[in-house]
C-alpha positions as CSV (number, residue, x, y, z in Angstrom):
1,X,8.7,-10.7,15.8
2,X,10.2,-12.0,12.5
3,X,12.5,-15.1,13.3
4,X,15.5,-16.4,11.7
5,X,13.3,-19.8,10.5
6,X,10.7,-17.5,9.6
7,X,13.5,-15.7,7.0
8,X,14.2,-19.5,5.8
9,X,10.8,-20.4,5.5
10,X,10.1,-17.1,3.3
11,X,12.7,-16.8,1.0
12,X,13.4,-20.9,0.6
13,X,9.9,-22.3,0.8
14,X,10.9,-25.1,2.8
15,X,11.3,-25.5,6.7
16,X,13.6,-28.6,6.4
17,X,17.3,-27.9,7.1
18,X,16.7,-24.8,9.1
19,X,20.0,-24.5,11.4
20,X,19.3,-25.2,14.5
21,X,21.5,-23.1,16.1
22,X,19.7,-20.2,14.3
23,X,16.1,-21.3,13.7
24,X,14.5,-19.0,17.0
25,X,17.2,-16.4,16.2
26,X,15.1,-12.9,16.6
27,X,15.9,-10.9,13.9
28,X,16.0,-7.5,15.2
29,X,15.8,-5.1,12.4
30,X,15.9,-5.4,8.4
31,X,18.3,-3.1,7.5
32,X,20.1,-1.5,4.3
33,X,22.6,0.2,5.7
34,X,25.5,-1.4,7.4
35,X,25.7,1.4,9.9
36,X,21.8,1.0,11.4
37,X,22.9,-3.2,11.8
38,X,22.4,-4.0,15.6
39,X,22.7,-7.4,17.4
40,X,20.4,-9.7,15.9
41,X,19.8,-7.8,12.8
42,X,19.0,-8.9,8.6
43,X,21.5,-6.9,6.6
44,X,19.9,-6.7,3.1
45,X,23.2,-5.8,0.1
46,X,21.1,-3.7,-2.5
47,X,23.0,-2.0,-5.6
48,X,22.2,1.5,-5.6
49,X,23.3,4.3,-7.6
50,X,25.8,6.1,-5.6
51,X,27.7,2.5,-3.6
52,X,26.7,-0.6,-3.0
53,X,25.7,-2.7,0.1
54,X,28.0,-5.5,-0.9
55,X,30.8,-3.3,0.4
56,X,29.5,-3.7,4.0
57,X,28.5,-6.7,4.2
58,X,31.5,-7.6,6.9
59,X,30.9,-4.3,8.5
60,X,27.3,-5.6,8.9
61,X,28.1,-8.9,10.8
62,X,30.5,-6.9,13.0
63,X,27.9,-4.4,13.8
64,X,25.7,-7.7,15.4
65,X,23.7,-8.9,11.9
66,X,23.3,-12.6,12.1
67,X,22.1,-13.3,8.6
68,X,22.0,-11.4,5.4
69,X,20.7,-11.4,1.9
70,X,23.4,-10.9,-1.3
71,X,24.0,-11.4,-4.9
72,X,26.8,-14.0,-5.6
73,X,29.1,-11.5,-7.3
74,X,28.7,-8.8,-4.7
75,X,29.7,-11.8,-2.1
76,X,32.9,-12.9,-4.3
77,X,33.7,-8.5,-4.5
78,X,33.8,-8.2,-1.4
79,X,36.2,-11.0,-0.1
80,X,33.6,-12.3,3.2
81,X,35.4,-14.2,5.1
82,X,32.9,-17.3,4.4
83,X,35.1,-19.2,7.0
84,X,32.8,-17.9,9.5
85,X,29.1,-17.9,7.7
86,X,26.7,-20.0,6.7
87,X,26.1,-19.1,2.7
88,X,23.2,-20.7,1.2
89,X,22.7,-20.8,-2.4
90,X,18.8,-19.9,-3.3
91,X,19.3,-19.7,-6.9
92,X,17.0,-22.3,-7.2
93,X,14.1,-23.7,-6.2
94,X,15.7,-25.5,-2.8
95,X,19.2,-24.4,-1.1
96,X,22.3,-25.9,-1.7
97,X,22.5,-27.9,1.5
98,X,26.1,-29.1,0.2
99,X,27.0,-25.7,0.9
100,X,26.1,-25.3,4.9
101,X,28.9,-25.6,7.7
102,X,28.5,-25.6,10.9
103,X,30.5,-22.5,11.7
104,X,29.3,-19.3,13.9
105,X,25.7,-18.0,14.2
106,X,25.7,-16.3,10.9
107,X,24.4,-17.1,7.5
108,X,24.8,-15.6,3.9
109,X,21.4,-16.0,1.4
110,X,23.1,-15.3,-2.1
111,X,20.2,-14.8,-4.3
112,X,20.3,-13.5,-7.8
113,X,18.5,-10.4,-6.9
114,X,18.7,-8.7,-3.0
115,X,16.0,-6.5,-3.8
116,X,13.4,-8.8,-5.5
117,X,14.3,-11.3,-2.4
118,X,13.1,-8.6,0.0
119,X,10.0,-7.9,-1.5
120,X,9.5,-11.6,-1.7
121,X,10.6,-11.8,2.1
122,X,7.7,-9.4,2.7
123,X,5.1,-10.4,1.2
124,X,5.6,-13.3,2.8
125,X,5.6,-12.3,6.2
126,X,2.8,-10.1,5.6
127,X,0.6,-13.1,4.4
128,X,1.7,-14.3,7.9
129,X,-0.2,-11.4,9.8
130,X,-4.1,-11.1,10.4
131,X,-3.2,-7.0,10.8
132,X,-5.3,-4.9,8.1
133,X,-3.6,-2.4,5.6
134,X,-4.5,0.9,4.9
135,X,-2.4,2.7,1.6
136,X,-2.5,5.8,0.4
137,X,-1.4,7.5,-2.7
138,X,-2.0,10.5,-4.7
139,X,0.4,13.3,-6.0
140,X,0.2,15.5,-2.9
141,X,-0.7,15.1,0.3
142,X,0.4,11.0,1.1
143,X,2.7,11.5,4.3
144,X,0.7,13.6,6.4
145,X,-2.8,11.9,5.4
146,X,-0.6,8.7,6.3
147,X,0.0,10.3,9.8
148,X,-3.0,11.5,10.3
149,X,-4.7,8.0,9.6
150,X,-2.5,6.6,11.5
151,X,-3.4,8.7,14.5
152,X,-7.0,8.1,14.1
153,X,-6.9,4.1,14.0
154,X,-4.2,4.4,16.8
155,X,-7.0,5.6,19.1
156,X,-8.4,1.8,18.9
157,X,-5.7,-0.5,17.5
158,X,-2.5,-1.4,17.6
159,X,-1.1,0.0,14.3
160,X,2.2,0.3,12.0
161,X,2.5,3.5,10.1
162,X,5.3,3.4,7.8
163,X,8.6,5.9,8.7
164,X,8.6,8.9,7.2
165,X,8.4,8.8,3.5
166,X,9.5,5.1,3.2
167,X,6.5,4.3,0.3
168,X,8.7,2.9,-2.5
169,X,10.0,-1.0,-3.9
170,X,12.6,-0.8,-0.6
171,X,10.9,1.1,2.0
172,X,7.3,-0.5,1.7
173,X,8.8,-4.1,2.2
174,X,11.0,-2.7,5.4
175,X,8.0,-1.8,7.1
176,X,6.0,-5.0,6.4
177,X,9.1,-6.8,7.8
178,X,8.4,-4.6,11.6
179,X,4.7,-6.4,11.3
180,X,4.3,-8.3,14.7
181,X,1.5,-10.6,15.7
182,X,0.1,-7.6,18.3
183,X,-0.6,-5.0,15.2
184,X,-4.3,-4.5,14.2
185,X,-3.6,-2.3,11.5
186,X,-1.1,-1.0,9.2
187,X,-0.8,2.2,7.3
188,X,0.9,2.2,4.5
189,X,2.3,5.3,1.9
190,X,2.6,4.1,-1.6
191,X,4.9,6.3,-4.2
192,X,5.6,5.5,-7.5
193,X,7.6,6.6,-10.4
194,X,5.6,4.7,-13.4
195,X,2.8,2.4,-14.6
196,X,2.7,-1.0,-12.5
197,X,4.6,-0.1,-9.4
198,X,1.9,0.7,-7.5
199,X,0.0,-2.4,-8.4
200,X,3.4,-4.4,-7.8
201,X,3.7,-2.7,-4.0
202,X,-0.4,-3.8,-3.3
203,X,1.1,-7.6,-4.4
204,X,3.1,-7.1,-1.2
205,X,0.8,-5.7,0.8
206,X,-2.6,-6.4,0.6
207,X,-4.5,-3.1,1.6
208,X,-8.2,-3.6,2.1
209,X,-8.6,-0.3,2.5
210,X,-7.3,2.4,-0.1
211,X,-6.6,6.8,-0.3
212,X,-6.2,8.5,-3.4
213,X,-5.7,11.9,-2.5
214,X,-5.1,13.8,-5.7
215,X,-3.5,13.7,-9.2
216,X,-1.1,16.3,-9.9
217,X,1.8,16.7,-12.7
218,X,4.3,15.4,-10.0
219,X,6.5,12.8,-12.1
220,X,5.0,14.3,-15.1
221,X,8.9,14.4,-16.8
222,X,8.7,10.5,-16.7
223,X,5.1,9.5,-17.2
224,X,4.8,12.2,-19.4
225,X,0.6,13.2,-19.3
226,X,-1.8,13.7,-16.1
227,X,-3.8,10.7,-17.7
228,X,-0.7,8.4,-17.0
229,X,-0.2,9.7,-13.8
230,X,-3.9,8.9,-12.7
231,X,-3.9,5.7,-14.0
232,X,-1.0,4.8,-12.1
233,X,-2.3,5.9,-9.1
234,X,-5.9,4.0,-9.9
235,X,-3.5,1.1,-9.6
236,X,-4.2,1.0,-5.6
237,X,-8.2,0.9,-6.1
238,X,-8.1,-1.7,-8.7
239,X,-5.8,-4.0,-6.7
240,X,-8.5,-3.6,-3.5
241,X,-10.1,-6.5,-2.5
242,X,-14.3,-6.7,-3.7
243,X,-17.0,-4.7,-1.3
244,X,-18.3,-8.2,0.0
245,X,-15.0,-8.6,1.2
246,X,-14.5,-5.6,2.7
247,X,-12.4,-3.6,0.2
248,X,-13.3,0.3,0.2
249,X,-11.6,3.0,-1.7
250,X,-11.8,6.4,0.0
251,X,-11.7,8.8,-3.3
252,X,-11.8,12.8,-3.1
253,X,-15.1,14.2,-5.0
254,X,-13.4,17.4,-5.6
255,X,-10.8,16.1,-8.1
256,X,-12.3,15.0,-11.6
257,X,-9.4,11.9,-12.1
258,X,-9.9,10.7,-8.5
259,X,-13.6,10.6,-9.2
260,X,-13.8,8.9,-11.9
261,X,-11.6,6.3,-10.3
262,X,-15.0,4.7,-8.8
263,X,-15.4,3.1,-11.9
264,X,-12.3,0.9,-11.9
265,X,-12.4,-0.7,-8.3
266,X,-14.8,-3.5,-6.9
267,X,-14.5,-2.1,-3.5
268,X,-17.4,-0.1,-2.0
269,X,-16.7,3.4,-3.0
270,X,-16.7,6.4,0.2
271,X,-15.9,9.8,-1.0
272,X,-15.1,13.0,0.5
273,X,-14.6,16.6,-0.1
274,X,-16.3,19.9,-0.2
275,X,-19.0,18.8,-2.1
276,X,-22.6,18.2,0.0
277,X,-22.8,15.1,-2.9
278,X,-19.7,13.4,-1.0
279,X,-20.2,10.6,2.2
280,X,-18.5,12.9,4.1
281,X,-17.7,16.8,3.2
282,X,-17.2,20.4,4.8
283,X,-17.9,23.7,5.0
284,X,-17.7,26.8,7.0
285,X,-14.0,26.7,6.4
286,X,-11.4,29.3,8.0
287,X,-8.1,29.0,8.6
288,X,-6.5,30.5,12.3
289,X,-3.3,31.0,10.6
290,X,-0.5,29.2,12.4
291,X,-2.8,28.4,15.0
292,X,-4.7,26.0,13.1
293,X,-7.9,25.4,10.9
294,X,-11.5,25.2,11.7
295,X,-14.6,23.7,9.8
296,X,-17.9,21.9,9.8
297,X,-17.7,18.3,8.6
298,X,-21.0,16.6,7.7
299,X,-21.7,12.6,7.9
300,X,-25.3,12.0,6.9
301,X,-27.4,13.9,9.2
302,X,-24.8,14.8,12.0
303,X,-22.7,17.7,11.7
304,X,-19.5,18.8,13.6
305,X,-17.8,22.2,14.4
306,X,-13.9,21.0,14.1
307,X,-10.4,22.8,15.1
308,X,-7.6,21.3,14.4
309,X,-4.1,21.9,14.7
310,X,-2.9,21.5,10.8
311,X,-2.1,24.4,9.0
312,X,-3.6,26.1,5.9
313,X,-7.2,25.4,4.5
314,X,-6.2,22.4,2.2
315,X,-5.7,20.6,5.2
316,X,-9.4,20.1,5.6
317,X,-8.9,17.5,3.0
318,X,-6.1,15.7,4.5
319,X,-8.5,15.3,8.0
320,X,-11.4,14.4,5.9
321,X,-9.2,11.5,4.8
322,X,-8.3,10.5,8.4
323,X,-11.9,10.9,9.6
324,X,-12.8,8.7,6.6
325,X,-10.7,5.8,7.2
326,X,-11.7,5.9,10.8
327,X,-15.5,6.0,9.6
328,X,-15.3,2.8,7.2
329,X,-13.1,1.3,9.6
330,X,-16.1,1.5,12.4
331,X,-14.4,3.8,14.9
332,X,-16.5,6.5,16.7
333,X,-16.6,10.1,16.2
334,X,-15.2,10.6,19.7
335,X,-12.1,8.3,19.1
336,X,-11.8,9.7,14.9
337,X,-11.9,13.8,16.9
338,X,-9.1,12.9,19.2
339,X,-7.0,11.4,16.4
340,X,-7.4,14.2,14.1
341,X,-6.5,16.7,17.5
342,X,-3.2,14.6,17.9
343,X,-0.1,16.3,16.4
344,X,2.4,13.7,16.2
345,X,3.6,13.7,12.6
346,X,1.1,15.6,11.6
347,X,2.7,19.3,10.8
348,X,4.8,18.5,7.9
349,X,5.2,22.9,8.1
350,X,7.4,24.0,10.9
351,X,7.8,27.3,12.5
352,X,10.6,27.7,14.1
353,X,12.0,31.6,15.3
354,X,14.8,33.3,13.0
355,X,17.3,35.8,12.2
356,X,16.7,39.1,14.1
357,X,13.6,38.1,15.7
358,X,12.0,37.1,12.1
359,X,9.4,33.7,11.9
360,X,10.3,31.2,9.6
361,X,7.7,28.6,8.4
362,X,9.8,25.7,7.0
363,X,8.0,23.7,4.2
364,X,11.3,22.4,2.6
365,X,9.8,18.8,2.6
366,X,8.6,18.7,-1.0
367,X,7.0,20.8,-3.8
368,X,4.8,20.7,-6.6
369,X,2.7,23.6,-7.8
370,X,-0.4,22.4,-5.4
371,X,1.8,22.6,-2.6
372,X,3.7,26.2,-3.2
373,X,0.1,27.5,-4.2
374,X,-1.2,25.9,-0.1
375,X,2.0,27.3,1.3
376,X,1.1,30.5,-0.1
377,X,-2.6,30.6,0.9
378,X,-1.0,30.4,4.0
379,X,0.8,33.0,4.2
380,X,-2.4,35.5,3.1
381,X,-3.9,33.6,5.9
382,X,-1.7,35.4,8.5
383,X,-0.8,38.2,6.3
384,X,-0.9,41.4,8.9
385,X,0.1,45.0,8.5
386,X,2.2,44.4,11.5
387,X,4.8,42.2,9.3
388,X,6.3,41.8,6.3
389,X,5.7,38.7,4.6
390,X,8.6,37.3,2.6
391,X,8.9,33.7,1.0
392,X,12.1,31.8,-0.6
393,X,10.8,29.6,-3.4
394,X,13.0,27.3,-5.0
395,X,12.9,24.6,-8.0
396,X,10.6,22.3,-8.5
397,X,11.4,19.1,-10.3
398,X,10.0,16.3,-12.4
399,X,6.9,18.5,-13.8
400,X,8.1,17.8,-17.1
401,X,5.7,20.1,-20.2
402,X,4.2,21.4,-17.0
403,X,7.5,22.9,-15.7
404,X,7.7,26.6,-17.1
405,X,3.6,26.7,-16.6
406,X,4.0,25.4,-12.6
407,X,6.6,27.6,-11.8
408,X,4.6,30.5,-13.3
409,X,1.4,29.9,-11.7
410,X,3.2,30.2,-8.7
411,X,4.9,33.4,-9.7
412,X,1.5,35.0,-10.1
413,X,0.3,33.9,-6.6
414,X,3.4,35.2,-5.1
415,X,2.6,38.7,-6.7
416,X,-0.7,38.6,-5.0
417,X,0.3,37.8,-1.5
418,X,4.1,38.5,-0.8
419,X,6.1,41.7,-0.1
420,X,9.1,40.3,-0.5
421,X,10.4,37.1,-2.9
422,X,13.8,35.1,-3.4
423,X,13.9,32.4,-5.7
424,X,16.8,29.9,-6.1
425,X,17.7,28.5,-9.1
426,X,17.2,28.3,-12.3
427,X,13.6,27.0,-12.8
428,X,12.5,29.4,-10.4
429,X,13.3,32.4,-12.0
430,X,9.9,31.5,-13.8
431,X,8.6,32.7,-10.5
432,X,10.2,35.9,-10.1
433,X,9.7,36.6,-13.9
434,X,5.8,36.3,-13.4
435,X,5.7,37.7,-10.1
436,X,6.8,40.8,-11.8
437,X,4.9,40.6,-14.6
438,X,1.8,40.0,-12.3
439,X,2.7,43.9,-10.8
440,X,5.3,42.9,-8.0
441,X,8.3,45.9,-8.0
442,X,11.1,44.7,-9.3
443,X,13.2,45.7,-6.3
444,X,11.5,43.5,-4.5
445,X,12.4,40.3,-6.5
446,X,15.2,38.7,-5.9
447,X,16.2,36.5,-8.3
448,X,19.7,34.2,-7.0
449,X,21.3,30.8,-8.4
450,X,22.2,28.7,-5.0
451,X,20.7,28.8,-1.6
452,X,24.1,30.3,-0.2
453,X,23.1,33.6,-2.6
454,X,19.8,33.1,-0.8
455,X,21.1,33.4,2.4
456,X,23.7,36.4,2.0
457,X,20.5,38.3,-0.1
458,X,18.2,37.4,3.5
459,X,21.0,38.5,5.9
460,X,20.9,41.6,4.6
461,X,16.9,42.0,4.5
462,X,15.6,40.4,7.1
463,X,13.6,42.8,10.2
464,X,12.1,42.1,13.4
465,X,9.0,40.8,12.9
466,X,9.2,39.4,9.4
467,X,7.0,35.7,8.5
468,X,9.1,33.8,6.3
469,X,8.3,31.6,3.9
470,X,11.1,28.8,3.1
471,X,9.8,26.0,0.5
472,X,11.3,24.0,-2.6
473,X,11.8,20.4,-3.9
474,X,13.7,18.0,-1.9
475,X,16.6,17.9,-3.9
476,X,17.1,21.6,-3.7
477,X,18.0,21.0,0.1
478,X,16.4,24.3,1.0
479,X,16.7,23.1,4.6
480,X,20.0,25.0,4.9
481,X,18.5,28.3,4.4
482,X,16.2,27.3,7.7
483,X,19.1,25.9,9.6
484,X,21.1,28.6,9.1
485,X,18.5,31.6,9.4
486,X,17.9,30.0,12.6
487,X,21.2,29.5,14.0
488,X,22.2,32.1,16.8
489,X,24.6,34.3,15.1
């Protein structure tokens, strides 16, 4: 566990002065919220765009933090009673000792920059552990591959998967800071929003083994072609340590931009996909509906006959990832089969029971075209004269030149598979435009501005018996229309 000197010792570069009354301190938890502070605990003040951690800092302490990092004007704002800290100034190369007292058990870092100082805490503590790290990135796909990888190696080591979607500049360096001596192996998501930060989060955590899952035109608004978007991503294979060393990178044969990223790594190259070229790849594909997915998957000469419990057929890529890393990483087929069977984390899509006896599949994490076009494979999957299939569809953001084209590609699908479709808000009228213009009847496109209007439209719709689809970007907090369709009424 991640000690107060070790905190001294990565953000000062120095063990001298350490306060003894502090130096075998456990800290706890890293934290940027005040409110998740518990005895023992780092606060970190970070600037954000809504408030700003400074605010808390006292809130922190009293909450049980015994230490935390801040910028020196953020300190002065928000009136800390020093009287009872500790503050060390690390604007330099070595502290201010001039400026420690021996007061209570708590110390102030003011740094010039709380954010950069975390990632610098990090990386160092990272450099501390002998635990290997596993990233993945790609446009779709990256949390649930990061579960499911994290299941497989779980079946042998020790590992550290990161929480939730916590793959950016903050939540990368939170989940280094959990490392402890007993983990083997970490698994790691990496985001990104332009060129370099990619490569910047691999500075911080050395992964010798690296996922690309996909391009896609997610981001597109900021990085403005599919070209930039790969080569950000390629930024994980070409930071991967050389094959001698034991670098891989795990690329899917089945997309053109991942493929060619074999040219830009030094790591020994594994690939997957439904292509009998790849290492590994499958076929004799059919998906069970919500019951699952089945398929053959082919290692050199041995074959398997898989059924798995993830939903639609583009999941046979995501456990073709987790069976890679498990592959390269040396584990046997018999512990990589019982990690891809486990379901913790793995079901990104719930189904939870509705409105008037309805089914609602909730897929309200995220959206890009990919994922809405997956979604609604699905729902042909299970498509059954006994129901009525009917799917909510909301906006999905950042696609930038992309965006009228995505939503309408989606549109058409609908037309193809859906009886009944809702769309909410503006971009998603796209949707309901094509879906018309791809043959569905205009009485059964509904067409609405906020996810209230959503509701009131499904109220008045739903049957017994209906599947229901309920999917859009984050921000559109489509969540509500699944929280309330399945509240007892």
């Amino acid at each position: 566990m991640l000690k107060f000197a070790d905190v001294w010792q990565g953000l000062i570069g120095v063990s001298e002065a350490v306060p003894a009354s502090l130096a075998d301190q456990p800290i706890t938890a890293v934290v940027i919220d005040s409110r998740a502070a518990q005895p023992g605990a780092l606060f970190v003040a970070l600037r954000g765009e809504k408030t700003d951690g400074h605010l808390y800092l006292s809130d922190a302490f009293a909450r049980g933090a015994v230490a935390a990092i801040a910028e020196p004007r953020g300190v002065a704002d928000c009136r800390l009673p020093i009287a009872d800290c500790w503050i060390v100034e690390c604007s330099g190369p070595y502290p201010e000792i001039s400026k420690f007292e021996i007061r209570n058990s708590k110390c102030v870092f003011v740094v010039p920059d709380s954010l950069a100082t975390l990632q610098k805490l990090s990386a160092h503590w990272r450099a501390q552990m002998s635990a290997e790290v596993i990233a993945i990135t790609g446009s779709v796909g990256k949390t649930t591959t990061k579960e499911i990888v994290a299941n497989v190696l779980a079946q042998r080591y020790a590992t550290l998967r990161s929480e939730g979607n916590l793959n950016n500049e903050i939540g990368l360096p939170l989940t280094l800071l959990r490392l402890t001596p007993e983990h083997r192996r970490v698994v790691l998501e990496m985001g990104m929003y332009t060129v370099g930060e990619i490569a910047h989060l691999c500075e911080m955590a050395r992964p010798r083994i690296g996922v690309v899952t996909n391009v896609g035109p997610s981001h597109l608004a900021r990085l403005g072609s599919i070209e930039r978007i790969a080569q950000a991503k390629a930024e994980l294979v070409q930071a991967l340590p050389p094959a001698e060393q034991g670098g891989v990178a795990i690329l899917n044969t089945d997309e053109p931009l991942v493929r060619g990223m074999a040219g830009l790594t030094r790591a020994r190259v594994f690939t997957y996909g439904l292509n009998p070229a790849s290492d590994l790849w499958a076929d004799e594909i059919a998906s069970q509906g919500l019951e699952g997915i089945r398929f053959r998957c082919h290692y050199g000469r041995e074959a398997f006959h898989l059924r798995l419990p993830l939903l639609g057929r583009h999941s046979v890529h995501t456990a073709l990832r987790g069976a890679a890393v498990g592959l390269v990483d040396g584990l046997s087929w018999t512990e990589i089969i019982a990690g891809l069977q486990e379901v913790r984390g793995q079901l990104r899509i719930l189904v939870v029971p509705g409105l008037h006896g309805a089914t609602l599949i909730d897929d309200t994490y995220n959206a890009s075209p990919a994922s809405m076009l997956a979604a609604l494979n699905l729902m042909e999957d299970i498509a059954s004269a006994d129901h009525r299939s009917i799917a909510v569809l909301g906006d999905m953001f950042e696609l930038g030149t992309y965006e009228e084209q995505g939503h309408r590609l989606v549109g058409g699908r609908a037309a193809q598979v859906i009886d009944k479709l809702i769309t909410v808000g503006p971009r998603a009228r796209w949707i309901a435009e094509e879906a018309r213009a791809n043959g569905m009847k205009p009485a059964c496109v509904h067409p609405t501005d906020s996810n209230a209007d959503a509701i009131a439209v499904l109220q008045g719709l739903i049957r017994p018996g209906d599947v229901i689809l309920v999917k859009g970007s984050r921000a559109a907090a489509m969540d509500t229309i699944v929280d309330t369709l399945s509240r007892p009424q």
